[in-house]
ZARO-177699 format. One record per residue (C-alpha): y, x, z; residue number from 1. Coordinates in steps of 0.2 Angstrom, whole numbers, plus 2048, in hexadecimal, padded with zeros to 3 digits. Layout:
# ZARO-177699
ATOM   v   u   w num
ATOM   Y   X   Z NUM
...
END
This chain:
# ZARO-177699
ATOM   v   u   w num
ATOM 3F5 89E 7AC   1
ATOM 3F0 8AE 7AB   2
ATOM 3DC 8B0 7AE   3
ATOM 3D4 8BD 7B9   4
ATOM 3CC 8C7 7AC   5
ATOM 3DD 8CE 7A7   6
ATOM 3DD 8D8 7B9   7
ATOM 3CF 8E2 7BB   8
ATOM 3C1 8DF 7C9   9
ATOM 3C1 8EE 7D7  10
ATOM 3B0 8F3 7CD  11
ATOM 3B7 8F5 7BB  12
ATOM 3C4 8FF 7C6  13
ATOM 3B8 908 7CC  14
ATOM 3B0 90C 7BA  15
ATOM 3C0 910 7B3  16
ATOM 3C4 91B 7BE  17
ATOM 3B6 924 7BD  18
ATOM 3B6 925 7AA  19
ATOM 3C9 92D 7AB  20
ATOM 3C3 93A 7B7  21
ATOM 3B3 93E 7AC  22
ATOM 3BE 941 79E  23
ATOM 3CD 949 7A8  24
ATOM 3BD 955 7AE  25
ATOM 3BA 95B 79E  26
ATOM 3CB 95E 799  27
ATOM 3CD 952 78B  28
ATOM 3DC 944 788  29
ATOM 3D7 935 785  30
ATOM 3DC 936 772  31
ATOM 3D2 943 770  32
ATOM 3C2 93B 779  33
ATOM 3C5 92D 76B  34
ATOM 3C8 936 75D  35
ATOM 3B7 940 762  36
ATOM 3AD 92F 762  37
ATOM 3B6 927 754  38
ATOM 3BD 917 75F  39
ATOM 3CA 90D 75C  40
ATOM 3DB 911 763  41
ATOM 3DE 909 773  42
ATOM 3CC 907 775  43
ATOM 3CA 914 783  44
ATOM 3DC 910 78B  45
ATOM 3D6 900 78E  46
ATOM 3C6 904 793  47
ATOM 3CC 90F 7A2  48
ATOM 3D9 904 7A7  49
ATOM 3CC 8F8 7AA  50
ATOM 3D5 8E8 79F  51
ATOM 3C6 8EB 791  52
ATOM 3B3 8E5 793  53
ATOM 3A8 8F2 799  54
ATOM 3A1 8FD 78E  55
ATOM 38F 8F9 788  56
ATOM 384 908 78B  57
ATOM 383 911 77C  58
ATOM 396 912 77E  59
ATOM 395 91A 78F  60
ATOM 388 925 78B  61
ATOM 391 92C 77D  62
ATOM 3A0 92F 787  63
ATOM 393 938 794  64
ATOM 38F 942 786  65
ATOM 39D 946 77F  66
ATOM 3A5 94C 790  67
ATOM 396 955 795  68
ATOM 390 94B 7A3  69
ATOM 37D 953 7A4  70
ATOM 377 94E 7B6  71
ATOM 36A 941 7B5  72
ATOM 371 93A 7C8  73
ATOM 380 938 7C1  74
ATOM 37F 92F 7B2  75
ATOM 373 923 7BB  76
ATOM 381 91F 7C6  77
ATOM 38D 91D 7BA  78
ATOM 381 910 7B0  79
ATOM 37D 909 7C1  80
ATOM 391 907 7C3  81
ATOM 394 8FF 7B2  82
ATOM 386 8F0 7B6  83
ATOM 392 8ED 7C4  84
ATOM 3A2 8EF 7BC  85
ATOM 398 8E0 7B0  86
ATOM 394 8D5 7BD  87
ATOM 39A 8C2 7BE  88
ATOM 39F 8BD 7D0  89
ATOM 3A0 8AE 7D8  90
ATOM 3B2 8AB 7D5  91
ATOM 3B2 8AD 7C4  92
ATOM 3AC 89A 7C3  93
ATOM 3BD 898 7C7  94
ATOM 3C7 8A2 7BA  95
ATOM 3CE 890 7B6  96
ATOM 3D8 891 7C6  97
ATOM 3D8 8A1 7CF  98
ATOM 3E8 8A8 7C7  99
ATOM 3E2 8BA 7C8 100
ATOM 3D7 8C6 7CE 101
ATOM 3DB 8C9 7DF 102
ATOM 3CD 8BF 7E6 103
ATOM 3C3 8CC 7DD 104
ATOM 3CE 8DA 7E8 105
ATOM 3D0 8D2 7F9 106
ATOM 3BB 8CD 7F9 107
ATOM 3B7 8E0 7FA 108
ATOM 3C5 8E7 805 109
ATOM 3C0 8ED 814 110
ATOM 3D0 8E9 81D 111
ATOM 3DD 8DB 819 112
ATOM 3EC 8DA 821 113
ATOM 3F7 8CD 81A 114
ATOM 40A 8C4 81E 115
ATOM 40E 8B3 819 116
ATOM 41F 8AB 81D 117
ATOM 41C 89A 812 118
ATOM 409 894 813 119
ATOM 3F9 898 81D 120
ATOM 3EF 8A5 813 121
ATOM 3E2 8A0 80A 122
ATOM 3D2 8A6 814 123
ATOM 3DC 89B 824 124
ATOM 3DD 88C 81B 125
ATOM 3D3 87B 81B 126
ATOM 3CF 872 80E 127
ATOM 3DA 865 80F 128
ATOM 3E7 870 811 129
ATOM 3E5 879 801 130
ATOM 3E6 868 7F8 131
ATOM 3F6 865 801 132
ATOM 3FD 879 7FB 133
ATOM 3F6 877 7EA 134
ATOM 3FB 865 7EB 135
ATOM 40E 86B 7ED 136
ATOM 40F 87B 7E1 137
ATOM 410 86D 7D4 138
ATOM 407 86E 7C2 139
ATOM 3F5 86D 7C9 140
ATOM 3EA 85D 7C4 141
ATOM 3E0 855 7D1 142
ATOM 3D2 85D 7C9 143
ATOM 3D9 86E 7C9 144
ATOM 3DD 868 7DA 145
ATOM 3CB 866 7E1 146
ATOM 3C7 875 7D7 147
ATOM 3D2 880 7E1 148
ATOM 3CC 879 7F2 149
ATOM 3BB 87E 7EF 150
ATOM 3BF 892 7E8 151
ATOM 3C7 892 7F8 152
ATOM 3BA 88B 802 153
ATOM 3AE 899 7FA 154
ATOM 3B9 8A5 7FB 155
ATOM 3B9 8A5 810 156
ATOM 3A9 8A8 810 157
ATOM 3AD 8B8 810 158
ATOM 3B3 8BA 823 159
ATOM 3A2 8B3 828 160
ATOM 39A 8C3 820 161
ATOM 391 8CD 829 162
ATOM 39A 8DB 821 163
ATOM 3AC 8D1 825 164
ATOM 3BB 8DA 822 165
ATOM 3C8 8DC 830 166
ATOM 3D6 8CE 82B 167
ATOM 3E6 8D1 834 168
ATOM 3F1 8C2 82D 169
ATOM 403 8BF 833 170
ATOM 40A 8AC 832 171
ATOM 41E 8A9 834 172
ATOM 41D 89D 841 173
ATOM 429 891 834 174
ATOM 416 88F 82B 175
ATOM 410 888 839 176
ATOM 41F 87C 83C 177
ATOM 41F 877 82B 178
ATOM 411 86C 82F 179
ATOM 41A 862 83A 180
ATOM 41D 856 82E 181
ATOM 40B 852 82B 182
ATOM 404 850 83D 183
ATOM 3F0 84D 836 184
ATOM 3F0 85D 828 185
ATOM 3FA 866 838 186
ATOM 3EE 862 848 187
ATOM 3DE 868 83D 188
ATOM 3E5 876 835 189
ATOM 3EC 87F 844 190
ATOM 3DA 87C 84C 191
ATOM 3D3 884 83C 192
ATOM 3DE 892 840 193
ATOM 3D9 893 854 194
ATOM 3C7 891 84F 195
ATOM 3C7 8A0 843 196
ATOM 3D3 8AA 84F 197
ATOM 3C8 8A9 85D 198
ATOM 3B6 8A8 857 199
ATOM 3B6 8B6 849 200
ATOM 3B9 8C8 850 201
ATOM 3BF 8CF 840 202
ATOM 3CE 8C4 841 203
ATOM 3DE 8C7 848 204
ATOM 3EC 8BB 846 205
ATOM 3FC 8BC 84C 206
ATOM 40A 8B0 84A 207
ATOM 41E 8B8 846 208
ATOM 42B 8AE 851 209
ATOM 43B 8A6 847 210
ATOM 446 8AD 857 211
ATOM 440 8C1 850 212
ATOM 44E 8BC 841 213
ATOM 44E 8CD 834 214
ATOM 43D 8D3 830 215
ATOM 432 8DF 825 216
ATOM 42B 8D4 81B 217
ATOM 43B 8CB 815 218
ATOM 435 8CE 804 219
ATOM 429 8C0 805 220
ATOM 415 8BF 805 221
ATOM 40C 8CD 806 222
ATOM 3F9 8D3 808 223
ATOM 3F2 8E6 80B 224
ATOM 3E1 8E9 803 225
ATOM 3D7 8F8 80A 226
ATOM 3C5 8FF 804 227
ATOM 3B9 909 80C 228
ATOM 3B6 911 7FD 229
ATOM 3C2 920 7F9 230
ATOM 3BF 91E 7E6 231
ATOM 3CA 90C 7E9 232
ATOM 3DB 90E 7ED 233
ATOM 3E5 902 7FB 234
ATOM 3EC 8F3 7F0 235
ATOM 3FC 8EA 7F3 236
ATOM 3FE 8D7 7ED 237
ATOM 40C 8CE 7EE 238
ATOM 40C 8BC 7EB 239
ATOM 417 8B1 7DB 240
ATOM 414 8A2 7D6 241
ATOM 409 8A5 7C9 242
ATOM 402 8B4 7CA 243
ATOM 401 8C4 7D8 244
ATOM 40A 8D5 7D4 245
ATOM 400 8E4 7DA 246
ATOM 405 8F4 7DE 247
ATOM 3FA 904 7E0 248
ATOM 404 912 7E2 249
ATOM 403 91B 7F2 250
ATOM 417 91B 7F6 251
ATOM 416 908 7F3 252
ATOM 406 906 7FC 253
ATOM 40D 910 80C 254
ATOM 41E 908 80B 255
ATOM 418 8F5 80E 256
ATOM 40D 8FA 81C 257
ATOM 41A 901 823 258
ATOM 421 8EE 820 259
ATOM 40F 8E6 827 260
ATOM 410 8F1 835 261
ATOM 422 8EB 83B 262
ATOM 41F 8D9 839 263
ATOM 410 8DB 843 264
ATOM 418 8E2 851 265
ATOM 424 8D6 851 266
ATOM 417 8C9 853 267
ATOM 410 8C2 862 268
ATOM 401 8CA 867 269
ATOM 3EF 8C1 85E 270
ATOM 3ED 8B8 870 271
ATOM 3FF 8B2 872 272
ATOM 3FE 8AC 861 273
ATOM 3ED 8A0 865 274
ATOM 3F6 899 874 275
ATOM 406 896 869 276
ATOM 3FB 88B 85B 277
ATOM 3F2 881 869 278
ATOM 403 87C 871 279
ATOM 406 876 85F 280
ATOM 3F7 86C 85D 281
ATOM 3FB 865 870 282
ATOM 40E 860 86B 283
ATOM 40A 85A 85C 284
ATOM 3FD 84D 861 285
END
């Protein structure tokens, strides 16, 4: 399993980013930086890429030195940004069973829009529905089990911020008919999912019928991250079985929001959908 430190939080993102454009600024490539302050080789790759520890501060003040960075304001900040960048969030009490970083990534977007064709997302699902995806992706002790209800218990917290993002989440209707089969996890899963729909304005869910066949998203589970911040680019994550793949670029990124955008038109509207889930939980009963 690989643990969330090997992707870089959007903060260390951040801070590597800002390191590359300090340097880029003053004209130097990065073997030349390293050569100039004696480091290792690799050290400095690594370090603006985000996938090495944060810098101590007398490291980043001799790269401020060195590429001439003289404005008091500005080197505060960038201190100031590498305390963040060091910072220990709440999920990483769960490195043991978050796969990756992307909780990291979706909990300071400022829009998610998300489609999922196989299982509620995780921000729409009880607890007891957790146990039961976790339960059937097979490998996973009861402990690890348990562990993984509670990350994701903590992690809806987040749309009950008062700084929630906007969550635009598609559901294949075949998600919700797949839990047909277990009437109990269905009824109080589906009210979980008409409870968020209706009482949190941030929200928007819409469910994709079976009868639209061919769609955009025939690649499989997909989620748009967006930040308010320009110095964070959009992030695209698509979900494996152990791990997610992200891409960055922005061709990719434009390309499957084109894809997010189709499925989504093709989906009833956030209201139709609601009425749709109720007449489930009425049918089912």
């Amino acid at each position: 399993m690989a643990a969330q430190k090997d992707r870089p939080s959007i903060e260390r993102r951040r801070f590597a980013a800002e390191l590359r454009s300090m340097r880029e600024a003053a004209g130097m490539t990065i073997e030349e930086a390293r050569l100039a302050l004696d480091w290792s080789s690799g050290r400095l790759n690594h370090i603006e890429g985000g996938r090495h520890s944060v810098p101590d501060v007398s490291a980043l003040k001799a790269l401020l030195d060195l590429y001439e960075v003289k404005d008091p304001a500005r080197r505060d900040a960038l201190l100031a940004l590498r305390k963040e960048a060091r910072q220990r969030p709440w999920w990483y009490e769960y490195e043991d069973v978050l796969d990756d970083g992307y909780v990291g990534f979706e909990a300071r977007a400022r829009r998610i829009t998300a489609f999922h064709p196989i299982v509620v997302h995780g921000l729409l699902q009880t607890p007891a529905y957790a146990a039961a995806s976790a339960r059937a992706s097979l490998g996973r002790s009861e402990e690890e089990i348990e562990r993984i209800v509670e990350a994701r218990t903590e992690r809806q917290k987040l749309l009950a911020r008062p700084d929630a993002p906007e969550f635009r989440c598609v559901l294949d209707e075949a998600v919700l008919l797949r839990l047909s089969v277990a009437p109990d996890l269905a009824r109080d899963q589906l009210r979980h999912l008409v409870d968020v729909a209706e009482g949190a304005e941030t929200v928007t869910l819409q469910v994709l019928p079976i009868s639209v066949g061919l769609h955009g998203c025939m690649h499989g589970s997909t989620v748009l991250l967006d930040y308010e911040d320009e110095r964070d680019p959009s992030l695209v994550c698509l979900e494996t079985r152990d791990r997610g793949t992200y891409l960055d670029s922005p061709a990719q990124v434009a390309d499957y929001r084109l894809a997010l955008d189709d499925v989504a038109a093709d989906s009833l509207s956030g209201r139709a959908s609601i009425d749709l889930i109720k007449s489930m939980i009425t049918d089912w009963k």
